[in-house]
N, C-alpha and C positions, 0 to 999 in steps of 0.2 A: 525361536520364532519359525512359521511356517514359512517355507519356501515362496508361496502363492503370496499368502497376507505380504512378505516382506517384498517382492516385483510390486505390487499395487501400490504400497505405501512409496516407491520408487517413483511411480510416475508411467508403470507398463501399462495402466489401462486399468479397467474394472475385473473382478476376480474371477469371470468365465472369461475374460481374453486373455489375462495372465496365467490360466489353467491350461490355455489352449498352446499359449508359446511353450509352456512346459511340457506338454502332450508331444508338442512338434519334434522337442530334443534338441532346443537351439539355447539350451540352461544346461552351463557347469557350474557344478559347486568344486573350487580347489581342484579344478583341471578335471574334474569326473561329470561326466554327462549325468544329468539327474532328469527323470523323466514321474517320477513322483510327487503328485502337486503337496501331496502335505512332510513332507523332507523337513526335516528340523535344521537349523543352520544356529548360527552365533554370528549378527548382522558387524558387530565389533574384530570378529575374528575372523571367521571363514571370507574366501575371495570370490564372487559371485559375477559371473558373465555370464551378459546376453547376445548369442552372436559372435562372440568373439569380445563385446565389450565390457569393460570391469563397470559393476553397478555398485555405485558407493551410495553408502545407507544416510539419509538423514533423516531427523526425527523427525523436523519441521520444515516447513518450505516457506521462504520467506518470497514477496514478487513484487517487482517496482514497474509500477505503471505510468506511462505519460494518457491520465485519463483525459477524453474527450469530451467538448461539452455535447448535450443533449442525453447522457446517460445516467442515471443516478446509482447509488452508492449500496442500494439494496441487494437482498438478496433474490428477491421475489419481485415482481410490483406487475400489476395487469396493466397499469395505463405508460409505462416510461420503458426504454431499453434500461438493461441493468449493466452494469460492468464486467458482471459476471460472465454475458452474451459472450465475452469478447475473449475470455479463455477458454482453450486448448480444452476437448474432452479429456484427454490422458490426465488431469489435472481437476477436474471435474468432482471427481470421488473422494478429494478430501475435503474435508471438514473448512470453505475457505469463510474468510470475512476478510472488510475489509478496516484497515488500523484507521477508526477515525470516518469522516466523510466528508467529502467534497459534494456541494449546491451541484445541482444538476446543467444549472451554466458555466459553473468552472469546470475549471480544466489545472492540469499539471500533477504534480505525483500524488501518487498514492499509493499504500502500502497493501499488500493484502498477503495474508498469511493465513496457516493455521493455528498456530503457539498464541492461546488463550493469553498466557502470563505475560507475553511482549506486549501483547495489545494494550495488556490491563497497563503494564507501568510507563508506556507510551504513550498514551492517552490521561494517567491521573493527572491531578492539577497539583498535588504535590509534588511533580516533577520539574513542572515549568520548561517543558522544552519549547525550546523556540522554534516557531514556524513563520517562515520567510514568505510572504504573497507581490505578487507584482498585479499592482491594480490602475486601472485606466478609469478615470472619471468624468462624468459628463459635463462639471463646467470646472474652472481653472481652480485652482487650487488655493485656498486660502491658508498662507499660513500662520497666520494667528490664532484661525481657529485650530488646524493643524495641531498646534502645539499643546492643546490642551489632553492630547492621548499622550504625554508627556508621564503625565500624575493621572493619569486610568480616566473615563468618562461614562458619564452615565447613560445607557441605555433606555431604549422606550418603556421598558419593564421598571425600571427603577434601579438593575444591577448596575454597579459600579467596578468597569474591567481593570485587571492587573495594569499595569503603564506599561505603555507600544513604543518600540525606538520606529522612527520612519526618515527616510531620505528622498526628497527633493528630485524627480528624475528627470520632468519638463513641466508644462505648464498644466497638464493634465495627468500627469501619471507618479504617480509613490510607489517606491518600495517600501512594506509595512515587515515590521516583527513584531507577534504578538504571543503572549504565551498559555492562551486556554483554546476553547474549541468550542463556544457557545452557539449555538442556534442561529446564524448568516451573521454571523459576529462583524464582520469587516464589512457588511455591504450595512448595519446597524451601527456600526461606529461612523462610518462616512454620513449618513443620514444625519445623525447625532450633534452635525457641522455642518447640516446645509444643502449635502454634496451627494452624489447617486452613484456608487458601481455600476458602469458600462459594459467592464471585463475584468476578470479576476484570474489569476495564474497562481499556484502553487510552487515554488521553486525549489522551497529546500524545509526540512524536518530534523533539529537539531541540526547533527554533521553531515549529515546524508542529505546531498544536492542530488536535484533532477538530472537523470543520462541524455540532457537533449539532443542525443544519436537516436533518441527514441521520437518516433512520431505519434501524434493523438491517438490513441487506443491500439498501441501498441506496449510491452510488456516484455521482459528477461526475470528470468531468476536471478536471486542474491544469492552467497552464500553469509552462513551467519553472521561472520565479521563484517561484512559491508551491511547489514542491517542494524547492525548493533551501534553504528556510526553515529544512531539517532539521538543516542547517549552522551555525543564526544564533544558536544558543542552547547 
């Protein structure tokens, strides 16, 4: 791999700024100064620092976000902020989306990566992973009718959901677990009984719970085990 492509895939920046920090001579390849932007290396083998620091190679970049409401989950949109706004240029240049979407009023995690293939088996509905929401509702909670997301419920469409475990938090507020990702699914199940989504939280995705060290539209990288979490539960 070229010297350049492999800095950029890193997170250095776009490949005239990664061209340029190798121009500068602040890039050793295995302790030798490389000042050659197209330098072949072996990102598995050879030891690459920038400045002094070791740059370790990942394929893919995996990011958990504590999203904010008011942004939506696009890549693009003329009329909404995107989530996208809200990452780092150096970051910028890869390939991101995000696993999945969160309604432009909720909030709480979300995944957003490059790795096509996590997304895909993350998001299938042959997977069933469970996703944990903390929702707040605008009149008290019925639980009779509650109990009918017990054995799945049907929808204004006519679809009938896989069955939600939920708990009881006060008179207004459920913890839901549900295991698809349909079209405002939780603020359509609560309708379904009655009942109006006020606020909606995302908390946890399979094993992988929300870092609430994280504030509303803020963001850390994973490394791949702690993504892969999403599997473990």
């Amino acid at each position: 791999m070229r010297l350049d492509k492999f800095l950029t895939h890193c997170g250095f920046g776009s490949r005239t700024q990664v061209k340029k920090l190798i121009r500068e001579g602040i890039v050793t390849v295995n302790g030798k100064q490389i000042v050659e932007v197209d330098f072949k290396i072996n990102p598995e083998e050879d030891v690459v620092e920038v400045d002094g620091r070791i740059v370790k190679f990942s394929r893919w970049i995996y990011i958990m976000m504590n999203k904010p409401k008011g942004y939506v989950c696009s890549n693009e949109d003329p009329m909404s902020l995107t989530v996208f706004s809200l990452i780092s240029d150096d970051l910028k240049h890869r390939d991101l989306h995000t696993v999945g979407r969160l309604d432009k009023d909720a909030e709480g995690l979300l995944i957003i990566t490059d790795d096509g293939e996590y997304t895909h088996r993350v998001i299938s509905p042959k997977k069933r992973i469970e996703k944990e929401y903390l929702v707040r509702l605008e009149k008290e909670v019925d639980e009779e009718r509650l109990k009918e997301f017990e054995n799945g419920i049907i929808l204004d469409d006519g679809y009938k959901t896989l069955p939600a475990k939920y708990t009881i938090i006060d008179s207004t507020t459920v913890k839901l677990c549900i295991y698809e990702g349909k079209y405002h699914q939780v603020k359509r199940m609560f309708e379904a009984i009655g009942n109006k989504v006020v606020d909606l939280k995302r908390r946890r995705i399979g094993g992988l719970n929300l870092d609430e060290s994280l504030k509303p539209g803020e963001y850390r990288l994973m490394k791949e085990e702690e993504a892969y979490l999403v599997f473990g539960k």
